[in-house]
N, C-alpha and C positions, 0 to 999 in steps of 0.2 A: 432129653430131646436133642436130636442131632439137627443142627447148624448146615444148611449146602452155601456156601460160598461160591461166586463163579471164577472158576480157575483162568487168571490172566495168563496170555501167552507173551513170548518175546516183546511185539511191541505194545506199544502205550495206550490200547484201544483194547476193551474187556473183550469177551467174549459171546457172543446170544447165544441166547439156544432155540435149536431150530423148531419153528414151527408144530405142533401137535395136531390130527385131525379134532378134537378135542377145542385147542384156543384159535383155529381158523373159522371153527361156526358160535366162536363166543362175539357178540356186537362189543364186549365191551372192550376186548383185545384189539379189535379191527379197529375202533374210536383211537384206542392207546395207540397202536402204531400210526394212523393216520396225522394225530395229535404233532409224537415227535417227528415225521415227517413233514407239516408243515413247517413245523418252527427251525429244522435242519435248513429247509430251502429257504423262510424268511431271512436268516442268518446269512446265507451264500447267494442271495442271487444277484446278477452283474447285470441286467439291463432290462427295460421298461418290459421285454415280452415277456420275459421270463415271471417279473413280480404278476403282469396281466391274467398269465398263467394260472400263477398262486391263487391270487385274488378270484378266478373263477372256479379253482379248484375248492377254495374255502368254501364258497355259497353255493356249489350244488350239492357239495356232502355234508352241510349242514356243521360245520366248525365254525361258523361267520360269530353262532353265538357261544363261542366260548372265549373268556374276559381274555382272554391270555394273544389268542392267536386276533382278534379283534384289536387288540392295543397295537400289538405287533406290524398291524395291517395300516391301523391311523399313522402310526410312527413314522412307516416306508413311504406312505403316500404324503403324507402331507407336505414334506419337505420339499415335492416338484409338483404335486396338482392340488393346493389348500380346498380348490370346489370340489371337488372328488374325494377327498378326504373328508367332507364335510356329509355331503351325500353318504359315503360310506358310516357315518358317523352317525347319519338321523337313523339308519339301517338296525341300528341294534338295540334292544328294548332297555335293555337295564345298564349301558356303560358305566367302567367301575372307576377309579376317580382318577386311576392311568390314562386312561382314554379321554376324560376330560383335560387336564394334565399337557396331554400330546396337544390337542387343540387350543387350550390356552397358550401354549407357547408358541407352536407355527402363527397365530392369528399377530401376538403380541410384536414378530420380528418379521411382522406382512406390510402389506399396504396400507392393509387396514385395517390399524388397530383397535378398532371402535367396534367389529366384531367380536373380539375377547369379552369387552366389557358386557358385551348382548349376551352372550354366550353364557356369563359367569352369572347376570343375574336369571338367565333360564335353568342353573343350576342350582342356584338358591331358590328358586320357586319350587322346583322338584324336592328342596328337604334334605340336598346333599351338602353338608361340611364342608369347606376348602381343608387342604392341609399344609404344612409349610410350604410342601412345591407349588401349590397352587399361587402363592401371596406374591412371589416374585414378581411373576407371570404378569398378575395383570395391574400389578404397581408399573410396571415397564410401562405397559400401555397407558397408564395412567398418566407416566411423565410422557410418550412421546405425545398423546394430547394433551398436555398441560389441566389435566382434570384433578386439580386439588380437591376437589369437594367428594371426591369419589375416594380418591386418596383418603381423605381425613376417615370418610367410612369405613374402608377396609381394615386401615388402621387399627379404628375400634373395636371392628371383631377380631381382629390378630391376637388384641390382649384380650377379650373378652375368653378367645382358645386357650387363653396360655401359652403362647407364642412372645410374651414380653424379653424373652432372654436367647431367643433363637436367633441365632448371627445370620443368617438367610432373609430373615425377614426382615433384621434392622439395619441390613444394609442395603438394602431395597428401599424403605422409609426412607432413608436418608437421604439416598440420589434422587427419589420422586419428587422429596420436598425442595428439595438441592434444584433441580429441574425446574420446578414448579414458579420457582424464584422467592421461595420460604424457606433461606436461609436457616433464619431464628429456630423456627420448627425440627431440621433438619442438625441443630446445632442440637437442641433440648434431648431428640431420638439418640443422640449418638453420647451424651455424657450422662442417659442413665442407662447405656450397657456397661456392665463393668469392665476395668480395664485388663481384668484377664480371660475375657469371654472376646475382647474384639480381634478383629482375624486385620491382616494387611489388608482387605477387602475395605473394612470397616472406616481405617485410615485414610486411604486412598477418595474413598467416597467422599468423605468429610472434608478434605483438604479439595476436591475437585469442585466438592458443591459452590466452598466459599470464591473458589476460580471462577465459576461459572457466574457469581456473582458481583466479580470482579475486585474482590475483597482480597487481595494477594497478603496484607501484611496479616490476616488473621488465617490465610492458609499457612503462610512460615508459623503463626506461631504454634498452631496442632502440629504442620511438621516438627518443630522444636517440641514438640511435648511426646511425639513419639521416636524422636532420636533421644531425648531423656530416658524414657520409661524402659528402653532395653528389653520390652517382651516380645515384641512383634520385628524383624530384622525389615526395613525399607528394601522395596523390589527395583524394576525399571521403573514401572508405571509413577510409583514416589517421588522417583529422584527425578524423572522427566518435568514432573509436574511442578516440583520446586524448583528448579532450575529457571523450568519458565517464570514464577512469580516472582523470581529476583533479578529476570532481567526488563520484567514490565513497572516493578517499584525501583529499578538500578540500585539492588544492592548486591556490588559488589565482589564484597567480602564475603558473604554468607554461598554466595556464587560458586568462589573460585575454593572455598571447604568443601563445601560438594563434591565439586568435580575431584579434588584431591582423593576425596572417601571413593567415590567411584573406579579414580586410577589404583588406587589401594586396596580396593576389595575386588577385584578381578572380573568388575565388569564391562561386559563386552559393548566398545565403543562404536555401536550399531547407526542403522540411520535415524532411527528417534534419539537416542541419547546426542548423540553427533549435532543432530539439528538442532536438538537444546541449547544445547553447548554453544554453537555458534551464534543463535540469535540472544542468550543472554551477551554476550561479550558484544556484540554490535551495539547493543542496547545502552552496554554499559561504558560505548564508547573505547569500547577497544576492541580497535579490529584487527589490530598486527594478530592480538591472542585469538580472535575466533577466523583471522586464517592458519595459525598453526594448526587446530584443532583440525579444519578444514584438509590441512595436509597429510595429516597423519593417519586419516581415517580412508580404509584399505577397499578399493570398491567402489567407490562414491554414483552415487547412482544420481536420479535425475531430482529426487530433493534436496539430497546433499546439495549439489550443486543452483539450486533453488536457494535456499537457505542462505548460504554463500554472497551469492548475488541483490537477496532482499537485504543482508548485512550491510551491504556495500554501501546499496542504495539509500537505506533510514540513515546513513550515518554520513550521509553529503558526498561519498564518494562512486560520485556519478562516471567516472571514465574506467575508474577498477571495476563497475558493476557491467558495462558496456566491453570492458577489455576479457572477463572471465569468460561471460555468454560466447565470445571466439573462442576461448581456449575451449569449452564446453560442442561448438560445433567440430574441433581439430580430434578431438576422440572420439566421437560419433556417439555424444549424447544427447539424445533428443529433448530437444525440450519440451514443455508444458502448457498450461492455460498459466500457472501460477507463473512460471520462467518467465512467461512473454508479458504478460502485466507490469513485472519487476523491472525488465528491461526496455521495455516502452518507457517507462516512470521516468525512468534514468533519462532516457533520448529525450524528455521534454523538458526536464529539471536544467538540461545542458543546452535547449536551442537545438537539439542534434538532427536536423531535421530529414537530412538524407539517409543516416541509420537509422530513425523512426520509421520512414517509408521504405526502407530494407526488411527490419524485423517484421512490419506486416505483411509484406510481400511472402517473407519467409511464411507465416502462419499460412494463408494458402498455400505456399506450394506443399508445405509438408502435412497438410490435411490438420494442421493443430485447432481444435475446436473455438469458435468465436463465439464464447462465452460472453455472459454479461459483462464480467468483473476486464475481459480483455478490451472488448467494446468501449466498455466507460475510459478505458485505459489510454485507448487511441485517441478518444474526442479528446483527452486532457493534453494528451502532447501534442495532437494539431493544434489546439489553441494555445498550448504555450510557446510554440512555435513559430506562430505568425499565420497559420492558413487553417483561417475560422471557416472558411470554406469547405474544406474535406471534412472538418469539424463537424461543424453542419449536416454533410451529405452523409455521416456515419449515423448520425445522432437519431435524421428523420427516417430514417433505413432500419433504427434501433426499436425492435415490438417481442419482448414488452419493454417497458420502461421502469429501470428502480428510481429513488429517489436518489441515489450518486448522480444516475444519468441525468438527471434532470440540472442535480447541484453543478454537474461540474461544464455544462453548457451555459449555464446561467452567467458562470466565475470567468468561465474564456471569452464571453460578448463583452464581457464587463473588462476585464481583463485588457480587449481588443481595442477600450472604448467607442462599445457600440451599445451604450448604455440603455439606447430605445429600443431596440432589440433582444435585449437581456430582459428588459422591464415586461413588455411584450409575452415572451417566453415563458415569462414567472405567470401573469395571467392564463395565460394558458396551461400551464402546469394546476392552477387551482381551479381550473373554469371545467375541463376537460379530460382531468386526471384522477382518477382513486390516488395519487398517492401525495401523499402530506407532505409539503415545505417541514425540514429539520431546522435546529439552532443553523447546520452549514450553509443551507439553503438561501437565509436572512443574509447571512455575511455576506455571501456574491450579491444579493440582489441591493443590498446597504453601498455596499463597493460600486456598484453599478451606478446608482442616484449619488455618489463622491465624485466619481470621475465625469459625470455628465453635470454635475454643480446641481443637482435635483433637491434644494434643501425642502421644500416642503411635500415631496412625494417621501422621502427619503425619512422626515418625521410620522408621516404616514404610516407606514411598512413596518418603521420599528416597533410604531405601537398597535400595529395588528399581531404582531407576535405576542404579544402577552392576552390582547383582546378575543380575538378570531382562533388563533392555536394555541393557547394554554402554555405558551412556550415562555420562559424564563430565561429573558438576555444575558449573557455572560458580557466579561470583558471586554471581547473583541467586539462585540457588536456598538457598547460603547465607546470603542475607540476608533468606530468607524464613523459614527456619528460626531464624535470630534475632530475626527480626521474633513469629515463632510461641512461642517460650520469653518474649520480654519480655511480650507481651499475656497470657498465663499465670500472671506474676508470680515468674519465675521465673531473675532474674537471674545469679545466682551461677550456674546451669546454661548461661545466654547466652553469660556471659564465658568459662566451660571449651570450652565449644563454640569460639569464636571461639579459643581459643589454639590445640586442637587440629585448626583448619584444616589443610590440606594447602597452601591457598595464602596468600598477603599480603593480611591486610583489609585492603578497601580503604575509603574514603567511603562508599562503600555500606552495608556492615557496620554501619557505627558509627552510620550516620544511620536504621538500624532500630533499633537499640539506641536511639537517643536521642530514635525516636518513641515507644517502648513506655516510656521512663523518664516522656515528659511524660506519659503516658495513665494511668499508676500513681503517680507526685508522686516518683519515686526520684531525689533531687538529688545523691549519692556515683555514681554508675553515669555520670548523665548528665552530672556535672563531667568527667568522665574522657573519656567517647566528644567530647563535644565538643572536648577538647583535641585526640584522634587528628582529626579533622575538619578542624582550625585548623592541622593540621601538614601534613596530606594536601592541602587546598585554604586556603592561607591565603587568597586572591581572594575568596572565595566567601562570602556572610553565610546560609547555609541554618541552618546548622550552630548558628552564635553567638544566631540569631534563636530558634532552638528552647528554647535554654538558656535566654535571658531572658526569654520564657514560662514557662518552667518557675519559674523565681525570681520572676515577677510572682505566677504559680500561691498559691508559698509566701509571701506579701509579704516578701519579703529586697529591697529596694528597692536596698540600696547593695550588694549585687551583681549586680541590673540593672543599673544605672550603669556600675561597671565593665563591665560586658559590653559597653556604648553603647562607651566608650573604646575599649575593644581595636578594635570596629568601626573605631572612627574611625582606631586608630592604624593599623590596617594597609589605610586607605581601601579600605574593602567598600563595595558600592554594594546598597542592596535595591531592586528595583523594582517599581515600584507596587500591589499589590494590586490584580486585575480581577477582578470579576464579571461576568456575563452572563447574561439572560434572553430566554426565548423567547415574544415575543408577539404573539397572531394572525400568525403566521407570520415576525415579526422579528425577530432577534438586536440585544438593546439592551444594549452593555457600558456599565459604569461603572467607576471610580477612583477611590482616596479622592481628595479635595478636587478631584471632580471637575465644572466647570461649563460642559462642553460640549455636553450632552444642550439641544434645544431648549424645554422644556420643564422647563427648572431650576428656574425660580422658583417655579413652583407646586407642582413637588415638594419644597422645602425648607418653602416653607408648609405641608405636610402633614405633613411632619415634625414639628414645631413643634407641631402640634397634636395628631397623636397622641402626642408624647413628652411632653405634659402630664398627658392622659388614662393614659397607661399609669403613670406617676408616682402621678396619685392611684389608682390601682389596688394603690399596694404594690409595684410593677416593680421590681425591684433587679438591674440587668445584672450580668453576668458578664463583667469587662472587662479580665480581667488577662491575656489572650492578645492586645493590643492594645497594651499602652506602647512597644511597641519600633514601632509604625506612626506612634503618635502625636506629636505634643508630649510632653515629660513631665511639664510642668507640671499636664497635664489625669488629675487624677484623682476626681476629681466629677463628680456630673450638672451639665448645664449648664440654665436655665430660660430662657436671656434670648433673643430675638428671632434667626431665622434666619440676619440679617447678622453675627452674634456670631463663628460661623467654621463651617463646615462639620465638619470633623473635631473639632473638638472635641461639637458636637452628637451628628453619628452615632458615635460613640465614648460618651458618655454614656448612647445609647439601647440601642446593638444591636452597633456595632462599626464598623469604617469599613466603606463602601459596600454595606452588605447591606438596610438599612430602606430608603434611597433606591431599591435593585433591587425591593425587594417593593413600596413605594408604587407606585411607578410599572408594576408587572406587575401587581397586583389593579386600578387603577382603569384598564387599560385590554380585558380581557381580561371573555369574556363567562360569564356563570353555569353553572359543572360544567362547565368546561374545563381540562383536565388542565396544571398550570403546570410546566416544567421550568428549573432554573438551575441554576447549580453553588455554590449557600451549601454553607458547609464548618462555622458555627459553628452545630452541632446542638444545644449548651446553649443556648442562649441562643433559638433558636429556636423550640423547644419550649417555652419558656416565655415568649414572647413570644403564641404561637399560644394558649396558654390566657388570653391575655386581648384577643387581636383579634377574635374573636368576638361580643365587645359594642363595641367600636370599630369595626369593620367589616372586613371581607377580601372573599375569593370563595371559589366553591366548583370542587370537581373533587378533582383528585388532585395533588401533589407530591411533586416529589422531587427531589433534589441530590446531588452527590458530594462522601464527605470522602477524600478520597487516592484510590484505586480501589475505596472500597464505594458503591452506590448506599443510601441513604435514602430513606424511603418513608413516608406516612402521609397518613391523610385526616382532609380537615373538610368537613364539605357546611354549605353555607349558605344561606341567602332573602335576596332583595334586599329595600332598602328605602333608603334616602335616607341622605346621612351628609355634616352639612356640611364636610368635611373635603377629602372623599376624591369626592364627589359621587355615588357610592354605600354604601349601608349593607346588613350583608348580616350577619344572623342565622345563627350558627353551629349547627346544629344534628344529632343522630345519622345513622349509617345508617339503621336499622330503625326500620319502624313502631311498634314496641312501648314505644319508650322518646319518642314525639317528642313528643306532648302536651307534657310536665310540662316537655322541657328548651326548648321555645320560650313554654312561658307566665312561665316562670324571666327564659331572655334579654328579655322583652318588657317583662314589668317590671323590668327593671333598666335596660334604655335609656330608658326613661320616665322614669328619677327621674335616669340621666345629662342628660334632655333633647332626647332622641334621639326622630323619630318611630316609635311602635312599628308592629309589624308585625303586620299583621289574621291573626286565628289560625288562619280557615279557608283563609285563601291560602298560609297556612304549611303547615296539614297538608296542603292537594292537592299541595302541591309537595315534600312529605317521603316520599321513597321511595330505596329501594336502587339503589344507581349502575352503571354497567360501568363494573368495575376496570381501565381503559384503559392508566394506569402502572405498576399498582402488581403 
């Protein structure tokens, strides 16, 4: 029997043979060629007319039903019109389980996954088998609607097929159950596949589920079981994911092996890996390492530089997070929803009030989408900021509403102490809202009933949380409640409280207790809580620092002292006192005994000179929240020449580094511009302000934080010359009706200081009611 072979020519494409009058009137030729002609053009065609084309070619010569060119057809379509795929789909009498298959999976990565599942049990009704490909498919959908019970079904028939060892399907199982929030299940699915049937897939699943679950130290320990086992080699997807679970438990060490295996095995330091990389090292409190990381990586695009900047931010350092976002606009990368959230954060953590109203500004002009997450972001920095008002007008402008936005409107009235309007809010939040008060929720609105003295709304609220929302108080809620009894004065109630916990106070507890002891002079209460404090965190000097204010409060001098000792004995470290002010748009921090500001020497000269002036004024600081910062020797005003020492000067005047922050914010910031910092010494403050007004300041609005309350108060002023300070500026009312008398008062009084006075009709044109921008 002789063999005809078709003889290939030169190139790589066989040869046909031509046509016969013979196979031109055979139907089953003309079927065959039309066949591989459709599936040549399913293969090659490049845009919607051409498939159109196909598709009408199919159904008038009758190939629609054949399995092959039919699958072919669902495939192409379903990926840009799923309803026309679908129609095409009801089209064919017997679809083969490709065809099913195509449509299980477009529906699964659609809108609506809830089709798949319709779909699968219309093919179970028909009598038709899933087969492995199928099981994926509609476990996907299964997790994206969290349909365990469906899951559990599928399941059952997986094994019942004999699908128990099929890596496809059990790693499917594993993320649905992983998804599903069935851990345990998803834990049991993955250690009875063997461990030489599981793929990196299988790994990755497992370790993500427990992520998902928030369970990080049981995903390092499968990653440790499959960095042991040496059968399956860790990909990106692995080492991203561990990376991250050791910078959300801070560890470390297990951190910086990684990255080592990573730089060692020659993989490519991309923007997932890179972001890892960097947010573990922030996490773990070291940001010098996740800016190198940050430096190194070639390209940085606009998460990199994300990433970077939310480092900055979680880890306190609010001016490097605010300073990068410039270097980030000087290369022309654009930023984000996530960028602008990050850097708002910062602007309100700092008071930074005029780059907060910069970067939103920014967000309009560069079209950046005001998303929830940035929304909630602004109302949190106007209210940290001092202007609950903008607050406000974002928050009621904000539709829909999450429960953030809700929490963090609640925490900035409260915050503002506008505790009836917080309180208000929160009603309305539960009268008016689908969306449920969380544990965060309680805390503003507990915060809120502290700083307004609400002890018995305040008992109220706390036990609707366990009553009305099923919610389980954690610590802080308890230590808001004793924070709320001590400001009250109402100690003996604080302490019954605190015995009859349910849990072990901890630091927390005590160190609310032993801010409401200094706030009331209660030296029995507060010996006590600072001892639990000294037992709880011996390390720590928060604790020991409060008490010995409190005993400077009451001059008990030699049990200051002791207090020093104990410090020393059991070497506590305090660190340094910062202040920070916001001006013409720059964050200027200071230190005590600090003389790094460029512009030192001329602010200690100014110091010097109002602390003479304010001396003969009668000034008598309040400075016994300061011995444990200071020297101890220094407990007098000091007169003598600015080289004398720095701390003992500001310490004489105002306190360490708060007069150096205010000189240097009034003499550079311009008239009726709202001044933000974080002064926390309110005494002294206020009375300091009743006598800058003939020494000189600025005007606008300020305001500062002492713990989490904003402070607030105005002084409007007129310039005028002030040789000190280089201008001089006449304090004078809001309203018209009182301004006469209190600038002909200020004018002769700086006239007999020496001071040039200030012409009275340039006073009164310029004495007028302000916009309360901060306040």
């Amino acid at each position: 029997m002789r063999l005809f072979l078709p003889i290939r020519s030169s190139s790589s494409k066989p040869n046909t043979y031509p046509p016969t009058p013979s196979n031109i009137l055979n139907p089953r030729w003309i079927a065959r060629r039309f066949h591989h002609f459709s599936l040549s053009l399913l293969e090659n065609f490049t845009n919607t007319n051409q498939f159109n084309q196909i598709l009408s070619h199919a159904i008038t010569t009758g190939l629609l039903i054949d399995p092959f060119i039919s699958s072919k057809l669902i495939l192409s379509l379903s990926s840009s019109d799923l309803i026309s795929a679908r129609i095409l789909f009801s089209q064919i009498k017997n679809p083969n389980l490709f065809a099913w298959n195509f449509m299980f999976r477009a529906y699964a990565h659609s809108s609506s996954p809830e089709d798949s599942i319709a779909l699968y049990n219309l093919m179970r009704r028909n009598g038709i088998l899933p087969d492995n490909y199928t099981f994926p498919f509609i476990l996907k959908a299964c997790s994206r609607l969290s349909f365990s019970e469906k899951g559990k079904e599928i399941h059952s028939l997986s094994l019942k097929l004999g699908f128990e060892f099929d890596v496809f399907v059990q790693n499917s199982l594993i993320s649905m159950y992983a998804v599903c929030g069935m851990v345990e299940s998803a834990h049991r699915v993955f250690y009875l596949v063997p461990v030489l049937v599981r793929d990196v897939v299988s790994w990755n699943s497992m370790i993500s589920g427990y992520m998902q679950s928030d369970l990080c130290g049981e995903a390092l320990k499968v990653f440790g079981e499959m960095w042991i086992s040496s059968f399956v080699r860790p990909n990106e997807v692995t080492l991203v994911t561990a990376i991250t679970a050791c910078g959300r438990i801070g560890d470390l060490d297990l951190g910086k092996k990684i990255h080592g295996f990573v730089t060692g095995s020659g993989f490519v330091l991309d923007v997932f890996m890179g972001s890892s990389l960097i947010d573990m090292y922030a996490k773990c409190a070291q940001i010098e390492e996740a800016r190198k990381v940050f430096d190194r990586m070639q390209g940085n695009n606009v998460v990199c530089w994300t990433s970077m900047i939310a480092g900055y931010a979680q880890s306190g350092f609010f001016k490097e997070a605010i300073g990068l976002f410039r270097e980030m606009q000087i290369v022309n990368v654009k930023a984000d929803e996530a960028t602008v959230a990050c850097v708002v954060s910062a602007c309100g953590h700092l008071g930074a009030l005029d780059q907060g109203r910069w970067v939103h500004a920014y967000c309009e002009r560069n079209d950046i989408e005001m998303n929830l997450t940035v929304k909630n972001a602004l109302i949190d920095m106007y209210s940290k900021c001092g202007d609950i008002d903008k607050a406000l007008e974002i928050f009621h402008e904000l539709e829909p509403r999450d429960v953030f936005s809700w929490t963090v409107m609640i925490s900035g009235l409260a915050m503002n102490e506008k505790s009836d309007k917080a309180l208000d809010l929160f009603s309305q939040m539960t009268l008016s809202s689908e969306v449920r008060p969380n544990e965060v929720t309680f805390l503003g609105v507990l915060s809120a009933c502290s700083h307004g003295g609400l002890v018995d709304k305040g008992f109220y609220y706390f036990r609707s949380m366990t009553q009305n929302y099923t919610l389980t108080p954690r610590v802080e809620h308890y230590g808001c409640m004793v924070d709320l009894l001590g400001r009250a004065n109402l100690f003996v109630e604080a302490q019954k409280f605190i015995r009859s916990m349910p849990i072990r106070p901890d630091a927390v507890i005590w160190r609310s207790l032993l801010f409401a002891c200094r706030n009331n002079g209660n030296i029995e209460v507060a010996e006590f809580a600072a001892g639990r404090i000294l037992e709880l965190e011996p390390r720590q000097s928060g604790g020991q620092i409060l008490l010995s204010n409190i005993y400077a409060a009451a001059s008990r001098w030699s049990d200051m002292k002791r207090v020093r000792k104990v410090m020393h004995d059991h070497r506590m470290q305090k660190q340094p006192g910062c202040s920070f002010v916001e001006v013409n748009g720059i964050v200027h921090e200071f230190f005590v005994a600090d003389g790094s500001h460029p512009q030192t020497d001329i602010i200690y000269k100014m110091v010097v000179g109002m602390n003479q002036h304010l001396q003969s004024e009668g000034y008598v600081p309040e400075t016994s929240d300061y011995f444990n910062l200071v020297n101890e020797h220094v407990k007098k005003p000091v007169y003598h020449n600015y080289s004398y020492g720095f701390n003992q000067l500001i310490s004489s005047i105002f306190g360490p580094r708060y007069l150096l922050l205010w000189i240097h914010a009034v003499s550079h910031t311009p008239t009726w511009a709202p001044l933000s910092c974080n002064m926390t010494d309110w005494q002294n403050m206020h009375s300091v302000l009743g006598l800058l007004d003939i020494l000189g300041a600025r005007g606008g609005s300020l305001f500062g934080r002492k713990n989490t309350t904003i402070n607030s108060f105005r002084i409007d002023i007129l310039v005028s010359k002030h040789p000190f300070m280089g201008v001089y500026l006449v304090a004078v009312p809001e309203y018209d009706t009182v301004c006469h008398e209190k600038v002909e008062q200020n004018a002769k009084h700086n006239t007999l200081l020496g001071f040039p006075a200030v012409p009275l009709d340039n006073a009164i044109n310029n004495c007028k009611p302000l916009q309360r921008s901060a306040i």
